[in-house]
N, CA, C and O atoms as CSV, one atom per row, in Angstrom:
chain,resi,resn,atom,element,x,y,z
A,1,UNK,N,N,-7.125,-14.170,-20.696
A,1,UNK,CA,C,-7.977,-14.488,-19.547
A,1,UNK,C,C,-8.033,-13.264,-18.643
A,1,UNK,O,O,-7.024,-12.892,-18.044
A,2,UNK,N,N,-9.238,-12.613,-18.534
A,2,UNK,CA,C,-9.418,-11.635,-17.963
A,2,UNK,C,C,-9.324,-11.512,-16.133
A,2,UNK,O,O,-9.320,-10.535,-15.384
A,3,UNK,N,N,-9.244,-13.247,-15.839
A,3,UNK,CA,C,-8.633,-13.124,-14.211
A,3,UNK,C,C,-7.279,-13.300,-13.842
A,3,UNK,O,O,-6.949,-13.508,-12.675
A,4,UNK,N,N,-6.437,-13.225,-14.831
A,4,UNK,CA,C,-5.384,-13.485,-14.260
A,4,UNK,C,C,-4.528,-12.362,-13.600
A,4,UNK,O,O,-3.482,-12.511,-12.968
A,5,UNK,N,N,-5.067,-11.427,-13.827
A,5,UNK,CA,C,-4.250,-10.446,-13.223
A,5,UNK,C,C,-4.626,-10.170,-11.711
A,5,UNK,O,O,-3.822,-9.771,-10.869
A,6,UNK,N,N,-6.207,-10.489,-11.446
A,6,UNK,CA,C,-7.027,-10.256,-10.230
A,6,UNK,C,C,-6.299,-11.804,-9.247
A,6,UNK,O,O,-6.322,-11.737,-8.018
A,7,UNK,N,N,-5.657,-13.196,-9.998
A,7,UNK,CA,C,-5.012,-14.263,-9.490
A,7,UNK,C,C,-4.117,-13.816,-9.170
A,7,UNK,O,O,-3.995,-13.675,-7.953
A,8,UNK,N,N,-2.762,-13.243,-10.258
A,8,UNK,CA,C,-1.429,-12.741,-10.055
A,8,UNK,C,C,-1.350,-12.091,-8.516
A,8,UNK,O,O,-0.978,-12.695,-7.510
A,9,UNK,N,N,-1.807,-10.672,-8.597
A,9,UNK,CA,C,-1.833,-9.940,-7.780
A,9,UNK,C,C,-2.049,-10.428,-6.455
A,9,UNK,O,O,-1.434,-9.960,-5.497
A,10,UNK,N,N,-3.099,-11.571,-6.324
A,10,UNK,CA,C,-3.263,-12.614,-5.155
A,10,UNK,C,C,-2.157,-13.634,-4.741
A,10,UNK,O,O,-2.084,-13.759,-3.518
A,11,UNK,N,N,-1.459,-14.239,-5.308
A,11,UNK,CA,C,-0.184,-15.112,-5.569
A,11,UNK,C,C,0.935,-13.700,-5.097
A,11,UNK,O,O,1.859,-14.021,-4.350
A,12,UNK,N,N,0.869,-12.541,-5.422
A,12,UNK,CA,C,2.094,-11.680,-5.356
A,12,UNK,C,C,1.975,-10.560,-4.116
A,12,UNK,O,O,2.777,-9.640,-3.955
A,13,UNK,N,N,0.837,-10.820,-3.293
A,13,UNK,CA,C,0.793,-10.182,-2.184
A,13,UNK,C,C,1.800,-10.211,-1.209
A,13,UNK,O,O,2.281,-11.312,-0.944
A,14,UNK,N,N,2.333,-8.927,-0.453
A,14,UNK,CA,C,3.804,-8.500,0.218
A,14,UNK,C,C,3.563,-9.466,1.206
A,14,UNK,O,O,4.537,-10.023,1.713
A,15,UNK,N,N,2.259,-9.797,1.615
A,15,UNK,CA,C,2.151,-10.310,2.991
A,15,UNK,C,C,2.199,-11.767,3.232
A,15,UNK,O,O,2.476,-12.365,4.272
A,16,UNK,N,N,1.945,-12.122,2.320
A,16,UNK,CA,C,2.034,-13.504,2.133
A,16,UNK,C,C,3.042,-13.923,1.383
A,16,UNK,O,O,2.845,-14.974,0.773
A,17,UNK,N,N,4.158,-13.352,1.245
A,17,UNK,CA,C,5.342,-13.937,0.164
A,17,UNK,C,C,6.151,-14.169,1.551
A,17,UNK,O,O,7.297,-14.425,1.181
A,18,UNK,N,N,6.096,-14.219,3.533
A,18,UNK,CA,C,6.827,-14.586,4.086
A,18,UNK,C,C,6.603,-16.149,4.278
A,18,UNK,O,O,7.502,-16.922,4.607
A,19,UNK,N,N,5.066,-16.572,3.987
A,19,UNK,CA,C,4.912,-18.035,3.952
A,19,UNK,C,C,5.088,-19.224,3.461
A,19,UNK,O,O,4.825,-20.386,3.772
A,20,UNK,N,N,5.820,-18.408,2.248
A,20,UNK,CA,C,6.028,-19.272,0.794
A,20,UNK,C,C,7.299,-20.354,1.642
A,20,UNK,O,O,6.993,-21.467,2.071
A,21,UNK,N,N,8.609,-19.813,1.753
A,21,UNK,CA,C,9.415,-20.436,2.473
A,21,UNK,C,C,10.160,-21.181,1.152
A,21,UNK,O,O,10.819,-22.200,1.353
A,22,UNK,N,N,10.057,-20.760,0.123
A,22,UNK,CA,C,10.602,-21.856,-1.068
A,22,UNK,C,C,12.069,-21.423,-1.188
A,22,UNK,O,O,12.621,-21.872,-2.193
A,23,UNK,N,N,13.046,-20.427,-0.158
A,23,UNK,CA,C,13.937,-20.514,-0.258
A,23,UNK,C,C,14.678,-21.902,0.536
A,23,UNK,O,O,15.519,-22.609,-0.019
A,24,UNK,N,N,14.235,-22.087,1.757
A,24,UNK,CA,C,14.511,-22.723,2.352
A,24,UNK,C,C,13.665,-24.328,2.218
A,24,UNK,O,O,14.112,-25.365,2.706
A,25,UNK,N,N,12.728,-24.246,1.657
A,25,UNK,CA,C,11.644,-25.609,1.292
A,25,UNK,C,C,11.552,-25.727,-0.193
A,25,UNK,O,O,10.479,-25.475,-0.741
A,26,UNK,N,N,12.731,-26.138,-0.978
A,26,UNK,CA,C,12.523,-26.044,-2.562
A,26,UNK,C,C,11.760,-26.749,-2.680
A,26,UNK,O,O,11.553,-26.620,-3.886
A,27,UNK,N,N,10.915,-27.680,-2.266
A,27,UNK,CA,C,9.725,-28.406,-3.043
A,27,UNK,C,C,8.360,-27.541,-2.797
A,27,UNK,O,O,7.228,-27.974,-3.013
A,28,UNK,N,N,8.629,-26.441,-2.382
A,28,UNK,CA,C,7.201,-25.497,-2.732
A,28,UNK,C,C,7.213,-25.171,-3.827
A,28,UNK,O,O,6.064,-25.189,-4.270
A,29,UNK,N,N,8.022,-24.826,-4.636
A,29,UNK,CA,C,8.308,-24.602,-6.210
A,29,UNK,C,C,8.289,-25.840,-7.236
A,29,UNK,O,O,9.225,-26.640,-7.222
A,30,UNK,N,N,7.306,-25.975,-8.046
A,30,UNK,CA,C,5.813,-24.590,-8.343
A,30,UNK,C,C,5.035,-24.579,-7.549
A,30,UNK,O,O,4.430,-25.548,-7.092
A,31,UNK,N,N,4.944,-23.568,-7.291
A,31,UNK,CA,C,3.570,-22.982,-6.680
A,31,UNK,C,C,1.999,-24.348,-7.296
A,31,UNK,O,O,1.876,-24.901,-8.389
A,32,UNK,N,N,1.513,-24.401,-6.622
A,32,UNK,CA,C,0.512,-25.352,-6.452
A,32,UNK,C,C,-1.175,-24.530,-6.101
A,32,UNK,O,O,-1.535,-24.145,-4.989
A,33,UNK,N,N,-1.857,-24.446,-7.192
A,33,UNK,CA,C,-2.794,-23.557,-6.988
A,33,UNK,C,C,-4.057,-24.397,-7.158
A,33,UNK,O,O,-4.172,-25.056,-8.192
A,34,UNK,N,N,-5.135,-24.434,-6.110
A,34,UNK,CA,C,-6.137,-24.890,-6.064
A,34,UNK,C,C,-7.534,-23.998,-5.948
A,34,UNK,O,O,-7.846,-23.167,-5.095
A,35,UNK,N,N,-8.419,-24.568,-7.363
A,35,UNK,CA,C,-9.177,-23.281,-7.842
A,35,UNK,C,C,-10.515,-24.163,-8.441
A,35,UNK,O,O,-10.578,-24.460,-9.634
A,36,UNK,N,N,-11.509,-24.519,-7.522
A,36,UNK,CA,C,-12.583,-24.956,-8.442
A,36,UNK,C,C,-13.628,-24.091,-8.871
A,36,UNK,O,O,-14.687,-24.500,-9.345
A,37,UNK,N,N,-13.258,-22.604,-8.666
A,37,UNK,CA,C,-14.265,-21.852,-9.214
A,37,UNK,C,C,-13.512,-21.640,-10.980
A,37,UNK,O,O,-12.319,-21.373,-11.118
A,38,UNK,N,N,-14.264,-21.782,-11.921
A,38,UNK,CA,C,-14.528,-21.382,-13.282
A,38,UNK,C,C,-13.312,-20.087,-13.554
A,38,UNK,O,O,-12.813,-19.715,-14.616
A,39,UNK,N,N,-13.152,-19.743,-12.564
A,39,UNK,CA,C,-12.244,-18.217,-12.916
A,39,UNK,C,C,-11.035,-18.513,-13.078
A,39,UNK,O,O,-10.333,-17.916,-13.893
A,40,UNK,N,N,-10.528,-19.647,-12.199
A,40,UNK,CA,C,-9.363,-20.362,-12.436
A,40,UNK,C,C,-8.789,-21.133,-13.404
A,40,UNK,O,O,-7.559,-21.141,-13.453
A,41,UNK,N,N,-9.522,-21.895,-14.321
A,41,UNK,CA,C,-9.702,-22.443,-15.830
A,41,UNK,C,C,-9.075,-21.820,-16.416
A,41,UNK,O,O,-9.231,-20.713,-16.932
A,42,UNK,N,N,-8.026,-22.741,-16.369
A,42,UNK,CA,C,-6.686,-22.161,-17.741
A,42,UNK,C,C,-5.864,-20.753,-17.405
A,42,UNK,O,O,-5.182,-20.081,-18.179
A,43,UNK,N,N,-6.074,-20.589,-16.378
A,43,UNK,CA,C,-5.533,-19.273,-16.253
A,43,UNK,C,C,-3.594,-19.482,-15.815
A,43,UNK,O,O,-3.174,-19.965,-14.763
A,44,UNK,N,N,-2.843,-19.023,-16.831
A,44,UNK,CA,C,-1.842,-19.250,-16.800
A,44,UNK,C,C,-0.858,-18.117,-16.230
A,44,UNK,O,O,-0.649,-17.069,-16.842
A,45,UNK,N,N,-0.069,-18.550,-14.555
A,45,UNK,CA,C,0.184,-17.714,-14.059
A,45,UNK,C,C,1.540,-17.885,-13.346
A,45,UNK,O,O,1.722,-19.032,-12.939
A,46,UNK,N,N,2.143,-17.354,-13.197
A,46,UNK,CA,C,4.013,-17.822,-12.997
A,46,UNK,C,C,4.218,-16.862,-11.078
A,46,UNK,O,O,3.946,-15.759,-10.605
A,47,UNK,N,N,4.823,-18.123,-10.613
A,47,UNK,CA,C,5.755,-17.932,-8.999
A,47,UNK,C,C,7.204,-18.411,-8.755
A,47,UNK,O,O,7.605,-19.449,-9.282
A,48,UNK,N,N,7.993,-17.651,-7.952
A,48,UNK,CA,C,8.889,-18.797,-8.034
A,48,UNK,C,C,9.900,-18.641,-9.678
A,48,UNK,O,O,10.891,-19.362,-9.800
A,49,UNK,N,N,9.547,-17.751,-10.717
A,49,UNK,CA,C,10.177,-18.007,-11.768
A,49,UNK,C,C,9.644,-18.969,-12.691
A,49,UNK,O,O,9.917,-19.108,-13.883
A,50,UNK,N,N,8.730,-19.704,-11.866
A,50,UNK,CA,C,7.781,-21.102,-12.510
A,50,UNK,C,C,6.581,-21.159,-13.197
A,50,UNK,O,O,5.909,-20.234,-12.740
A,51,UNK,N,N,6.073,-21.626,-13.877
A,51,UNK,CA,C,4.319,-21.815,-14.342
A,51,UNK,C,C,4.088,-22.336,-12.993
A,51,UNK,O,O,4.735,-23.257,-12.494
A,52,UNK,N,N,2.858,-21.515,-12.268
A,52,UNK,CA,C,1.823,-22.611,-11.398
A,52,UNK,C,C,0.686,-23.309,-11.853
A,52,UNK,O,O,-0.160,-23.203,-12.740
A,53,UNK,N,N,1.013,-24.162,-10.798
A,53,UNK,CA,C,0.387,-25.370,-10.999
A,53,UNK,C,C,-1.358,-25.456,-10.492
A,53,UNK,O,O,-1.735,-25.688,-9.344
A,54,UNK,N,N,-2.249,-25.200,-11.701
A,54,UNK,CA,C,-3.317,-25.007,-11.256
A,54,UNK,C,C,-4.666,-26.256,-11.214
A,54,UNK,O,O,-5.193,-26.536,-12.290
A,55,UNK,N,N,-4.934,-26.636,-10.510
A,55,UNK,CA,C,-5.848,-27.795,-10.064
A,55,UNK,C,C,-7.210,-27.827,-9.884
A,55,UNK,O,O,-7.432,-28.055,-8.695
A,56,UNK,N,N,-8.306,-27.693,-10.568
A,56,UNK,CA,C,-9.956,-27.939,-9.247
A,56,UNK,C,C,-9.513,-28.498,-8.029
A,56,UNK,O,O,-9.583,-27.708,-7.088
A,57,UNK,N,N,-8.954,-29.943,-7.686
A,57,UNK,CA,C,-8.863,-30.462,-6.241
A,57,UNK,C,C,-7.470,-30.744,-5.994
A,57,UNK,O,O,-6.641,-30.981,-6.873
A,58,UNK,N,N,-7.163,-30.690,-4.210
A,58,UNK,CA,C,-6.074,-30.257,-3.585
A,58,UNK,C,C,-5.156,-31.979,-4.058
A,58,UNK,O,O,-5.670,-33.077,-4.273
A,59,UNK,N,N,-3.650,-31.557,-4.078
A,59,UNK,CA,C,-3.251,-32.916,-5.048
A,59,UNK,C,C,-3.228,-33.715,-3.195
A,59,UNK,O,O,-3.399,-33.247,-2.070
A,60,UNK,N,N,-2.882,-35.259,-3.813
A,60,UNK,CA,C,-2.811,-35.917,-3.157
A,60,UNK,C,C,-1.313,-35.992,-1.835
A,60,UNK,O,O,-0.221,-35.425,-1.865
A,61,UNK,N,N,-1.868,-36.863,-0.889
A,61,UNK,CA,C,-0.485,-36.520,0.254
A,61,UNK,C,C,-0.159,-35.548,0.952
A,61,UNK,O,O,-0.961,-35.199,1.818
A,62,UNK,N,N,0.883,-34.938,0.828
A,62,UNK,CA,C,1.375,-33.901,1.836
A,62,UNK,C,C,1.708,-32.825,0.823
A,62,UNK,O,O,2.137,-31.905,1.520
A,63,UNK,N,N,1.738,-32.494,-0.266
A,63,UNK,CA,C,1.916,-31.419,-0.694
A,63,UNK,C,C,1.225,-30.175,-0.757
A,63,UNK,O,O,0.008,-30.104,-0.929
A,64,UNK,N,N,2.123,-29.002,-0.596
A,64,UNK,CA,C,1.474,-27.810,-0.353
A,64,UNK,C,C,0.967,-27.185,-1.471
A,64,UNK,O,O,1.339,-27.176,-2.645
A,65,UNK,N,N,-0.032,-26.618,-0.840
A,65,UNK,CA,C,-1.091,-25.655,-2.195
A,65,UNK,C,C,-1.425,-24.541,-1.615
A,65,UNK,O,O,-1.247,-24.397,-0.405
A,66,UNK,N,N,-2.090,-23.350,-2.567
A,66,UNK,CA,C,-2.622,-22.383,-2.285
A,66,UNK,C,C,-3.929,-22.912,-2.397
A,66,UNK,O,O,-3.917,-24.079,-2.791
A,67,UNK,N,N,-5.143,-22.405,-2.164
A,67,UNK,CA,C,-6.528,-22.886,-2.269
A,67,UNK,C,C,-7.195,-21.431,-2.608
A,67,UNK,O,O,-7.104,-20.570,-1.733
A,68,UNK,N,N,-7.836,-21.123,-3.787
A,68,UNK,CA,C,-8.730,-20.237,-3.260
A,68,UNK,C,C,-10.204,-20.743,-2.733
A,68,UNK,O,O,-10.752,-21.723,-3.238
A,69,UNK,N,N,-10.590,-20.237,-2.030
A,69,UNK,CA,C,-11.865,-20.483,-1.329
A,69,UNK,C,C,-12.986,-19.608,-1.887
A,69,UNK,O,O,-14.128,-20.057,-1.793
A,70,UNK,N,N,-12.833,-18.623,-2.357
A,70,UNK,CA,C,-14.085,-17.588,-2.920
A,70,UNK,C,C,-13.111,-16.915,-3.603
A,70,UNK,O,O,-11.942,-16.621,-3.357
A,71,UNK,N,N,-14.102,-16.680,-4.811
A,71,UNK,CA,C,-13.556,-15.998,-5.865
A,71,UNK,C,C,-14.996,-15.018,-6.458
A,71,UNK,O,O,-15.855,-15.619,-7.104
A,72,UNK,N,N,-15.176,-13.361,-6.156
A,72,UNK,CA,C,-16.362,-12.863,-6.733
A,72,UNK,C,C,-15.637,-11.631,-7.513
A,72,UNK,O,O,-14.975,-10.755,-6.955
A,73,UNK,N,N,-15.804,-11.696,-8.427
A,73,UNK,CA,C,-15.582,-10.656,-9.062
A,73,UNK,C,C,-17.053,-9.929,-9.994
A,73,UNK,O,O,-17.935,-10.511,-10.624
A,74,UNK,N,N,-16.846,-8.572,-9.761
A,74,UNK,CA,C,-17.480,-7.657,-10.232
A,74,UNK,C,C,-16.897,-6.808,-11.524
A,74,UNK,O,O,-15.761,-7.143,-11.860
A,75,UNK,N,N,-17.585,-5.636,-12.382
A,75,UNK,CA,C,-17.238,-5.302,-13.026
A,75,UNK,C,C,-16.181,-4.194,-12.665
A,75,UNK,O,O,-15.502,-3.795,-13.611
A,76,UNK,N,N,-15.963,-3.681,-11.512
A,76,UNK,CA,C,-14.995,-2.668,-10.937
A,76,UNK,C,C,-14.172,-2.922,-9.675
A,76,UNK,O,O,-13.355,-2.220,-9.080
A,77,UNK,N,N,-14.741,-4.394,-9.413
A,77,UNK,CA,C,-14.234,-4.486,-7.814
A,77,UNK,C,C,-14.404,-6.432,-7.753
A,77,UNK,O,O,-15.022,-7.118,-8.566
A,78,UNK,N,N,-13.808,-6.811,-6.800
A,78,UNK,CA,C,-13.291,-8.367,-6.928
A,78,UNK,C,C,-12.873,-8.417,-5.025
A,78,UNK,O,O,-12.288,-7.634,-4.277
A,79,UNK,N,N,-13.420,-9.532,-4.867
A,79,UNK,CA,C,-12.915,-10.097,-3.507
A,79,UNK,C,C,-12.612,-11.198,-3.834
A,79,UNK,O,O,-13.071,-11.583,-4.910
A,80,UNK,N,N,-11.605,-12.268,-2.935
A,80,UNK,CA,C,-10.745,-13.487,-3.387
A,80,UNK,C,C,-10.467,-13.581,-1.831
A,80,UNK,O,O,-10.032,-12.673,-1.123
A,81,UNK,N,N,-10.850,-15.031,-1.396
A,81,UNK,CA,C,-10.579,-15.716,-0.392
A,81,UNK,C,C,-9.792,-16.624,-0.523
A,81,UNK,O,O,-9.928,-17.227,-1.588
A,82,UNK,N,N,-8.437,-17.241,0.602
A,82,UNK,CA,C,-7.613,-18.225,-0.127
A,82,UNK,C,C,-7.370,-18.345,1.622
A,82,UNK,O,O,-7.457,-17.614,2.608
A,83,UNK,N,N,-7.010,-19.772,1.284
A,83,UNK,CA,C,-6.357,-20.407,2.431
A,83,UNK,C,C,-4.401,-21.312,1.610
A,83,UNK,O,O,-4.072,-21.563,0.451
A,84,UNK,N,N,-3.821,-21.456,2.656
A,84,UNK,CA,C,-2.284,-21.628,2.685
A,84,UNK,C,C,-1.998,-22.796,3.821
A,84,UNK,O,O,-1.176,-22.847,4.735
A,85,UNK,N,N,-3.149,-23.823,3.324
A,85,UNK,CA,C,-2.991,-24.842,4.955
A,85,UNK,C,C,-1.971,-25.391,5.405
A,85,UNK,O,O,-2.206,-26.052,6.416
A,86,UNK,N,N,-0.402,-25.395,4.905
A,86,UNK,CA,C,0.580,-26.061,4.912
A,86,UNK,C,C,0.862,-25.025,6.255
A,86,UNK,O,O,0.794,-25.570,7.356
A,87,UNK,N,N,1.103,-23.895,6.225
A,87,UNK,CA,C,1.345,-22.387,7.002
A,87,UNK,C,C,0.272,-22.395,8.219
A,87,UNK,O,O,0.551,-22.181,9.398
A,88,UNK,N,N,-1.321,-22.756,7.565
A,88,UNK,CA,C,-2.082,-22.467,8.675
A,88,UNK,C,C,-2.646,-21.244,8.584
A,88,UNK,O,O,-3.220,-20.792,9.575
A,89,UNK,N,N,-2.563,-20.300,7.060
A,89,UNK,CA,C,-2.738,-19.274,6.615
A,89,UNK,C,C,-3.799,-19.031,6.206
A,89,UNK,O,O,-4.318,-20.033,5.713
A,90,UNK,N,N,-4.758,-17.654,6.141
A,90,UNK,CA,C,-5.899,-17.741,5.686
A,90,UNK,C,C,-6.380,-16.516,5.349
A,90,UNK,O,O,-6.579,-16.035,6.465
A,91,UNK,N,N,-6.704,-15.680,4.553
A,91,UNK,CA,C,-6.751,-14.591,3.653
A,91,UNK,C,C,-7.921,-13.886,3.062
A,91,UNK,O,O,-8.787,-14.683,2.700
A,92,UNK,N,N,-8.238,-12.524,2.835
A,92,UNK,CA,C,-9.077,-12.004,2.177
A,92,UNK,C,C,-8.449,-10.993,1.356
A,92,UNK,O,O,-7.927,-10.021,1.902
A,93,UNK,N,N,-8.447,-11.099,0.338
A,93,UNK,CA,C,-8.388,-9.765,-0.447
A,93,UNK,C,C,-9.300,-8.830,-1.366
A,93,UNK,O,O,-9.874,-9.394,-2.297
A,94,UNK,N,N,-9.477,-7.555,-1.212
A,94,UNK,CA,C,-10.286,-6.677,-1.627
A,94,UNK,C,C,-9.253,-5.895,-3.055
A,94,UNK,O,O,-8.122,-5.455,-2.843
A,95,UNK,N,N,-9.929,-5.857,-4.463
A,95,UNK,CA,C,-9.498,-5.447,-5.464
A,95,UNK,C,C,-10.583,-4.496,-6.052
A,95,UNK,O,O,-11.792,-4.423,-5.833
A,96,UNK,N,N,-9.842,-3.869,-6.783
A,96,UNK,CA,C,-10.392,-2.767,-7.512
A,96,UNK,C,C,-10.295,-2.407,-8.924
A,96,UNK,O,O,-9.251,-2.773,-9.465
A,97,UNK,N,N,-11.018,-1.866,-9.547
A,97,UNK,CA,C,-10.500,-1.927,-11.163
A,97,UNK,C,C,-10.445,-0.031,-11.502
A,97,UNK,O,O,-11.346,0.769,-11.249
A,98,UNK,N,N,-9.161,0.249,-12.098
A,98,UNK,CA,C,-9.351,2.012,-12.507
A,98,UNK,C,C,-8.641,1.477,-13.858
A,98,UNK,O,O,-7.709,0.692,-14.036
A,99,UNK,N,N,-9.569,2.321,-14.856
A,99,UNK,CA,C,-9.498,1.827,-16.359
A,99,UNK,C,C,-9.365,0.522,-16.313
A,99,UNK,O,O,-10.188,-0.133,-15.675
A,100,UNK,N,N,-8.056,-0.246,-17.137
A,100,UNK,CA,C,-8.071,-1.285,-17.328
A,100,UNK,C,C,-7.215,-2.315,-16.560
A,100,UNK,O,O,-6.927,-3.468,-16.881
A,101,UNK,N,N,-6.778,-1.385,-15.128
A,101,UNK,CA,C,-5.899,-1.871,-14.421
A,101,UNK,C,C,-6.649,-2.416,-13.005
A,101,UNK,O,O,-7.580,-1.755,-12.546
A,102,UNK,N,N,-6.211,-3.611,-12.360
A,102,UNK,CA,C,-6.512,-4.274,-11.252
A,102,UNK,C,C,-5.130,-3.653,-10.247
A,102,UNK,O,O,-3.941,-3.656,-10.566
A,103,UNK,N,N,-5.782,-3.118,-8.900
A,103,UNK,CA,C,-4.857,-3.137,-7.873
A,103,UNK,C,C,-5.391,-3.998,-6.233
A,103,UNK,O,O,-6.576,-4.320,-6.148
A,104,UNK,N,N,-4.961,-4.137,-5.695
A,104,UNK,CA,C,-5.153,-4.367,-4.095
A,104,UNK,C,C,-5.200,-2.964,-3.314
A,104,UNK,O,O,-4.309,-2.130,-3.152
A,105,UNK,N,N,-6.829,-2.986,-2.788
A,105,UNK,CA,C,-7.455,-2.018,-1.777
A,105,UNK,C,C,-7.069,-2.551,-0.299
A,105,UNK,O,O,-6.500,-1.932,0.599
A,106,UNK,N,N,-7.521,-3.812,-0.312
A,106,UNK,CA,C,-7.000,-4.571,1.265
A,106,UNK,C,C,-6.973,-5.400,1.238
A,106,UNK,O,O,-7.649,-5.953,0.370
A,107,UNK,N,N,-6.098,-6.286,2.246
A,107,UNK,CA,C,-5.206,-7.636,2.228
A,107,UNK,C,C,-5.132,-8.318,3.772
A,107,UNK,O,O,-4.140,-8.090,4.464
A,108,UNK,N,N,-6.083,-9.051,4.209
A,108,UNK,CA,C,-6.084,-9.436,5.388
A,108,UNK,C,C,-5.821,-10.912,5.647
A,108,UNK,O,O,-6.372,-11.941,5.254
A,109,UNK,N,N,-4.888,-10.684,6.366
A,109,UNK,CA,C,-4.302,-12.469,6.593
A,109,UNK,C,C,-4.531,-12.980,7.815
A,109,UNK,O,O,-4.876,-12.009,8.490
A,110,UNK,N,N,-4.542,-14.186,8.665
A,110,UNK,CA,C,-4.705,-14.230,10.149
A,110,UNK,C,C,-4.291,-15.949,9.678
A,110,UNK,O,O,-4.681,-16.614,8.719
A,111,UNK,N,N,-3.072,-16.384,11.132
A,111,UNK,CA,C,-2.558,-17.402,11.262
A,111,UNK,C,C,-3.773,-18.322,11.891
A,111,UNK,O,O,-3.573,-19.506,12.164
């Protein structure tokens, strides 16, 4: 699956690994990923040491999820919007492609 690395990299951002809290909140683990864009389909991706848990719609009750909200990817470049509503968190990230590798250009979060 050619998005999982453009997901990974989103899930493994420096800035957002203070919200996770799954040291102190073990029922955030697994990671809980909510993705009704097509890019997310089957894409098998590990947090936590864990497989996450990937969904079209947010699960039921009080449990926490990641959400992406926009997902565009291009042939050299990728933006990914995600919200963290448990936190109150909310995100943009800007990606890039050199050869066959995906990195993070910019990473903007706001509470």
């Amino acid at each position: 699956m050619t998005n999982v690395p453009l997901l990974q990299l989103v899930l493994d951002l420096p800035e957002l690994q203070q919200y996770y809290h799954v040291d102190s909140l073990p029922e955030r683990s697994p990671l809980r990923l909510v993705c009704s864009d097509p890019a997310c389909a089957d894409a098998s991706l590990e947090k936590f040491g864990a497989p996450v848990e990937v969904s079209p719609a947010a699960p039921e009750g009080d449990q926490p999820y990641l959400e992406i909200t926009r997902f565009d990817q291009q042939a050299s470049s990728a933006e990914v919007e995600f919200r963290y509503p448990v936190e109150g968190v909310v995100g943009r990230v800007s990606l890039s492609k050199t050869g066959d590798t995906w990195s993070v250009t910019e990473a903007r979060l706001a509470e």
